[in-house]
Each structure stands twice: as C-alpha cells, then as structure tokens.
C-alpha positions in Angstrom: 0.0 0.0 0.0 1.2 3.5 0.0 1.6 6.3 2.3 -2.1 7.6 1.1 -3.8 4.8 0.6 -7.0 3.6 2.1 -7.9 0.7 4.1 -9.8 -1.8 1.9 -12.9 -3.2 3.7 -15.9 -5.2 1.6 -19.4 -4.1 1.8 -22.5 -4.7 0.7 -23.3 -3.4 -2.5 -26.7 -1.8 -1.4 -25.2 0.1 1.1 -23.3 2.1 -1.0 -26.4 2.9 -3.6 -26.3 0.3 -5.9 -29.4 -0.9 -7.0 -29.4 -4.4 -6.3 -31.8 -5.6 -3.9 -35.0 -7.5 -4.4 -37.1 -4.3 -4.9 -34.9 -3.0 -7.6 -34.0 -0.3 -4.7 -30.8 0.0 -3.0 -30.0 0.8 1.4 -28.0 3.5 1.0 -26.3 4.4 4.6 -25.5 7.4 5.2 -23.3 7.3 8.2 -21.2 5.0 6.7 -20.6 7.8 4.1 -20.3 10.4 6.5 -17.4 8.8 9.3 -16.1 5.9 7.4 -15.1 6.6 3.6 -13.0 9.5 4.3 -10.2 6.5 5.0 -11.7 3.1 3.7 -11.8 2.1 0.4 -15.4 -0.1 -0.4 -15.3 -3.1 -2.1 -18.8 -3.6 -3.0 -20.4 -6.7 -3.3 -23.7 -8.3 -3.6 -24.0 -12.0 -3.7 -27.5 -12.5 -4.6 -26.7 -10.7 -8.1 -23.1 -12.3 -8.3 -25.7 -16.0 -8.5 -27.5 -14.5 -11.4 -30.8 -13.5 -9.6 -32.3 -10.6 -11.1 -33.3 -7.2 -10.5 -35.8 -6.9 -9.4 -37.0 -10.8 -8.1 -38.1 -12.6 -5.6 -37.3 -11.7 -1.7 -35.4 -14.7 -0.6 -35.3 -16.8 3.4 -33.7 -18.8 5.3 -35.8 -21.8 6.1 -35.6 -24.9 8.5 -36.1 -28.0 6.1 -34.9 -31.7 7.0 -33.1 -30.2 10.0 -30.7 -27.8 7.9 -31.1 -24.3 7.2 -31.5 -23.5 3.9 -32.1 -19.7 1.7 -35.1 -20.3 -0.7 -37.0 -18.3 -2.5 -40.1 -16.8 -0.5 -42.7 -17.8 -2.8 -41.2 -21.1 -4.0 -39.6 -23.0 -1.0 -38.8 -25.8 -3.9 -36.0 -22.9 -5.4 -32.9 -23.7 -3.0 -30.5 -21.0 -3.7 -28.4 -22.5 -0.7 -24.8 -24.0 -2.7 -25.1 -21.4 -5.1 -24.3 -18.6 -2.4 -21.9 -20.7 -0.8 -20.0 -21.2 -3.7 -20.1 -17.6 -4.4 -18.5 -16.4 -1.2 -15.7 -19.4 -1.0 -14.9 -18.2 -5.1 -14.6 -14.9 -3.8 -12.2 -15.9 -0.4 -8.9 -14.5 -2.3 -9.6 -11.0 -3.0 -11.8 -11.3 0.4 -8.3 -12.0 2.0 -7.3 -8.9 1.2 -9.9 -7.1 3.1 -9.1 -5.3 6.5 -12.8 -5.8 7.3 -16.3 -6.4 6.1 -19.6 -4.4 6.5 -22.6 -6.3 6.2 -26.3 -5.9 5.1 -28.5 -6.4 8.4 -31.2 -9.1 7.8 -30.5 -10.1 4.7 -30.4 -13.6 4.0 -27.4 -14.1 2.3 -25.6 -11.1 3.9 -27.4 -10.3 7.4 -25.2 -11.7 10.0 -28.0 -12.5 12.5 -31.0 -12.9 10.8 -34.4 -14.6 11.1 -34.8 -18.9 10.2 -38.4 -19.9 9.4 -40.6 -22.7 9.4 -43.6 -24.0 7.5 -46.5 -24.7 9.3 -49.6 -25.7 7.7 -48.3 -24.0 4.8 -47.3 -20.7 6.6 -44.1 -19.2 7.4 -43.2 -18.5 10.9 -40.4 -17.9 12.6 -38.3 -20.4 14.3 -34.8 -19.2 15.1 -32.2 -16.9 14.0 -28.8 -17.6 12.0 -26.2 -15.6 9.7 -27.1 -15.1 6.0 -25.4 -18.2 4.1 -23.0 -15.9 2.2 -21.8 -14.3 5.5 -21.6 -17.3 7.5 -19.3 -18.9 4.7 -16.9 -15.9 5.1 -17.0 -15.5 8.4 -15.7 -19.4 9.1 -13.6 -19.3 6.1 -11.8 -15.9 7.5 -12.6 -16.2 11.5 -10.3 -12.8 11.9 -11.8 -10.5 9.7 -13.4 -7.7 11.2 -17.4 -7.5 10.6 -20.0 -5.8 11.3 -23.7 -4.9 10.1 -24.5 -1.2 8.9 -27.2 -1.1 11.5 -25.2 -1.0 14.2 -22.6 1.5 13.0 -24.8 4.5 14.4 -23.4 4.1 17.7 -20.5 5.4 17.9 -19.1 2.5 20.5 -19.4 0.1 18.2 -18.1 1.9 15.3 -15.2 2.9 17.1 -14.6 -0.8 17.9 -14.9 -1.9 14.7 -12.5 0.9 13.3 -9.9 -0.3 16.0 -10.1 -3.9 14.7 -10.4 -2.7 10.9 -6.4 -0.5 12.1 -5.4 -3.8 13.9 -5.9 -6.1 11.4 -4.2 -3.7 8.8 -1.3 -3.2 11.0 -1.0 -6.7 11.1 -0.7 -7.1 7.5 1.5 -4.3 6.8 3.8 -5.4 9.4 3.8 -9.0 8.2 3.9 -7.9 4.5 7.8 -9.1 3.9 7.5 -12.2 6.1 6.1 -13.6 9.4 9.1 -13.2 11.8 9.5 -13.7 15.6 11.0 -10.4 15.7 8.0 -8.8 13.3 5.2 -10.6 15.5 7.4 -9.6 18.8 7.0 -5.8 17.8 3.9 -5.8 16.2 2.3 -6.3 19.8 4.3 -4.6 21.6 2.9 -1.3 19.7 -0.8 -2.9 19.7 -0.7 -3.9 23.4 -1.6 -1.1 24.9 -5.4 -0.7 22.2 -6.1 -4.3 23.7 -5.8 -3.1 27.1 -8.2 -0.6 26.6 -10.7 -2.9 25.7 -10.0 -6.3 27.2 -7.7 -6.4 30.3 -8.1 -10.3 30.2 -7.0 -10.8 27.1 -4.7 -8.5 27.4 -2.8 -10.4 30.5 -3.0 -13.7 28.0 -1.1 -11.7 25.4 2.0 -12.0 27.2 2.8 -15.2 27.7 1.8 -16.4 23.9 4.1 -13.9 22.3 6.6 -14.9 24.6 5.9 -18.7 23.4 6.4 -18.3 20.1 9.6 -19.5 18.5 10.8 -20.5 14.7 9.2 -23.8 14.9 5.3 -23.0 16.6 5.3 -19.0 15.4 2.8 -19.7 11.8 0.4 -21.8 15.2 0.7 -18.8 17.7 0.4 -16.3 15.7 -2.9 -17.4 14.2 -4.2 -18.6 17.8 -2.9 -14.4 18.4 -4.9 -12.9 15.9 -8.0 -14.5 16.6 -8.0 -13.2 20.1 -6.9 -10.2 19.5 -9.8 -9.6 16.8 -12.2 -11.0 19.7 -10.9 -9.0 22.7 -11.0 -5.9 20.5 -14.9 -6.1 20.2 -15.4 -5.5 23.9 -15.8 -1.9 23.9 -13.8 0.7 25.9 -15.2 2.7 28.2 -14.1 6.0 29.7 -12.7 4.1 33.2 -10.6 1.7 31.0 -9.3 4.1 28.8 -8.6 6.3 31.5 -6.3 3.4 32.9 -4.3 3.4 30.0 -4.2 7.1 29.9 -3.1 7.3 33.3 0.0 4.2 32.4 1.0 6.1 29.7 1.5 9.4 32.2 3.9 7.2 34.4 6.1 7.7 31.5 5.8 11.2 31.7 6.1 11.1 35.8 10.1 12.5 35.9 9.5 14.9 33.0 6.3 16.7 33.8 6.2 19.9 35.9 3.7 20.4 38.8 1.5 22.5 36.6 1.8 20.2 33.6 0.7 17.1 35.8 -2.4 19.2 37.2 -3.7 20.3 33.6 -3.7 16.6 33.2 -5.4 15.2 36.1 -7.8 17.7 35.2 -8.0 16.8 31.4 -8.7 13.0 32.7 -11.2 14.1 35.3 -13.6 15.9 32.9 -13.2 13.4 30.4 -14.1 11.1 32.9 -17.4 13.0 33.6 -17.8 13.2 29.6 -17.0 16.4 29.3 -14.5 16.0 26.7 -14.3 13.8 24.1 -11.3 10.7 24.4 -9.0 12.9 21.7 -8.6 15.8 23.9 -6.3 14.0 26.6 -5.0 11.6 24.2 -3.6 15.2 22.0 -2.6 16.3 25.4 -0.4 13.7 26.2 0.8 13.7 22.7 2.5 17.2 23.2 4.2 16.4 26.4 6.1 13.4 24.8 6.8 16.3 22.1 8.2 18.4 24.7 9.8 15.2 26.3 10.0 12.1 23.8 9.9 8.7 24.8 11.0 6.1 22.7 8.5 3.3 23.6 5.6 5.9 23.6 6.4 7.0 19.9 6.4 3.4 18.4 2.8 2.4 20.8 -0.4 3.0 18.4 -2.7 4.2 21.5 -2.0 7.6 20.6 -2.5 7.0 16.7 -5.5 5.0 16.7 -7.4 6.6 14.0 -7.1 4.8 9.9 -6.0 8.5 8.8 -2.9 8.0 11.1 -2.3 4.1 10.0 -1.5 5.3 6.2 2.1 5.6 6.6 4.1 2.3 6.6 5.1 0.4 9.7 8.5 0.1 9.7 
C-alpha cells in the first residue's frame, strides 16, 4: 500500500447505492458515508446478483427443512439458492483476504449476520430461530479474523469505534507481516498494539504475554494465528471511559520524571472531565501527545494508543 492509501474493507453493494436488492432499490447508509469513507476504500459486493438473480425478483429466506437451514425463494420454498451462495463467497475468499474488514447488510439472507430462520406450518411461514445469512456465514468461518460488522449498528459510535480499531489492527498486522512472518516482526507488532487491547480487554490483554513470549521458529505460523484471533475478539469489547482512562493514566507514568507540577495538574484535570464526559477521548490523548513532544519517549512513539485513527495508519510500519 502506499503512504495515502485507504484501508480496503468489503461491503455490501446496497449500502453504497447500488441498486441491487429484491425491490430494484438499494439501502443507502449514510453514516457510513459520512465517518467511514474518508479513510476506507469499499469493495462492494452483492452475492444474490453475483448467482444471477435478477433485478428486481423474488425476496429470498432462510428456512428450517430436513433439520438444515437453507435460503429459498419466499414464494417457492422448492428454489434452494443454498450452494449457489456458498460457492459464491468461497470463489470470492482471495480478494476477500485482502480485506481489513467487512460491513454487512442487516437481515438479509445471504448477507445479514443475524438474521431470522423460518418454518412452515400448515403452509405458513413463521419464525423459528435466527442464523447468519449463508453468504456471510461462509466468510465469516472461512476468514474467523476478519473484522465485521452490520451497517445497522454502526450509528453508535461504541461500536463503530470498535470496529474501526479492529479494521487498524488487522491492517497493522498485514502491513507489518507484509515481507514475512518473523518472531522479531510478530514480537513488535504487539508490543505497539498492546496497549489498544488493554483498553478494551484487560483479560485478554494479560494472556497476550505469555503467547508472544511462546512463540519461537518452529510453533510462530500456530501462535500467531491462535494471536490474531484473540486479539480480533478482545478488541470487540468496547472501551469505556474508566478503561481508557487506565491506559491514559499508564501512559502518564512515562511522563512522571519529565512533567512539571502545573503540567501534571492540567492533566489530572484533562482525565477528570473526560471522565465525567465532558470532553471527548482525543482531547487527553492530544494532550499527552505534546508532552512526549516536549519530552519524547522512545516506547511511547512506536505504541499505536495515541494514533489509533485509519488517517494516522496510512504511513508504513516500519
């Protein structure tokens, strides 16, 4: 990638306008317009076209039958459009792999990640449980670390944040790794991550440790797979003001024989109104970023809690 480039994260197709849903309409989202595509690049997608249903058709479902789930056709349960959108997500797995995340059509059945199973009974639907959408559960298994999330939920700014911090972390990851999975690579890569995780999960933060410091020339392709995969899940607990405030307060201690009287009151009292939500997480975090200006620290520059946001991921990791 280079220094200006975007992070590349799938998408459903509708979301961004395109006209491709059952109606002939589209589900254009606007707040993914408004606070994501400034930095991520959209690699739209819509399955249910991809498997040569047309525009506009028949609403599809996902339907109990013979003990399996299934996506039919809603007014023909006989039309099983089940392998047809499996296949279509596992022939799309390699450019997937080059995704940083995925954003996902809410209850659609091929896309939703959480959407409603029926059942027939006496001849009427009704329903009967919930599962993902068949194309999103086949990507999901097939790529267990890939960040994703359904534009529904993106509103709230805690989860949006969260998924923008795994979206960073998994780019990191692959810009970090991108001449060669080393022990000395993995070592550093969380070393500057560590500090995001404890944030957001303390536990898995304090299993962290000891796996990096397991890994070795022979086991590192094992541990570094078993890492991802719980640093993706620890990263969807989300933050809040007390745990951020603990690693805002670690990375003071770094500032402890620098700081002036004055300078450490100005930022007790930064933390304690952003405690009380008077002021937004960036103001203490910029804070603390022109003390280490005024007095650098070495491990503080190279840590990403500072830099969290995608515009400050673009440069390369060296």
């Amino acid at each position: 990638m280079t220094a200006d480039a975007k992070i590349p994260v799938g998408i459903s197709a509708c979301l961004l306008g395109d006209n491709v849903r059952y109606d002939g309409g589209n589900r254009f989202n606007l707040t993914i317009e408004q606070t994501l595509a400034e930095y991520l690049e959209f690699h739209r997608f819509c399955p249910e076209v991809d498997i040569g249903l047309g525009v506009p058709r028949n609403a599809i479902r996902l339907l109990h039958k013979n003990g399996n789930i299934i996506c039919t056709d809603s007014a023909d349960e006989t039309l099983d459009h089940t392998q047809k959108l499996r296949s279509s997500a596992e022939a799309q797995l390699q450019w997937l792999q080059g995704m940083c995340g995925y954003i996902f059509k809410s209850r659609s059945p091929s896309c939703g990640l959480e959407v409603n199973v029926y059942s027939l009974r006496r001849g009427k639907a009704v329903v009967s449980g919930s599962s993902a959408g068949i194309f999103a559960e086949t990507v999901t298994k097939a790529l267990p670390w890939l960040p994703v999330v359904e534009e529904d939920t993106l509103a709230d700014e805690t989860v949006r944040s969260s998924f923008v911090r795994r979206v960073c972390a998994l780019y990191r990851w692959k810009q970090t790794m991108a001449d060669g999975l080393t022990v000395a690579r993995f070592t550093e890569y969380h070393a500057r991550q560590k500090l995001i995780l404890l944030a957001h999960c303390q536990k898995t933060y304090r299993q962290m440790g000891p796996l990096v410091a397991s890994a070795n020339r022979d086991n590192l392709s094992q541990v570094a797979e078993q890492y991802l995969l719980a640093l993706m899940d620890g990263l969807k607990k989300p933050a809040t003001p007390g745990d951020h405030l603990n690693v805002l307060l670690h990375i003071q201690g770094y500032l402890s024989d620098s700081l002036s009287a004055a300078e450490k009151a100005s930022l007790r009292e930064c933390f304690d109104r952003y405690l009380q939500g008077q002021l937004p997480l960036q103001v203490p975090v910029d804070l603390l970023k022109q003390f280490f200006q005024r007095y650098p620290n070495e491990y503080i520059s190279r840590c990403w809690y500072l830099y969290p946001h995608p515009a400050e991921t673009r440069s390369p990791v060296s």
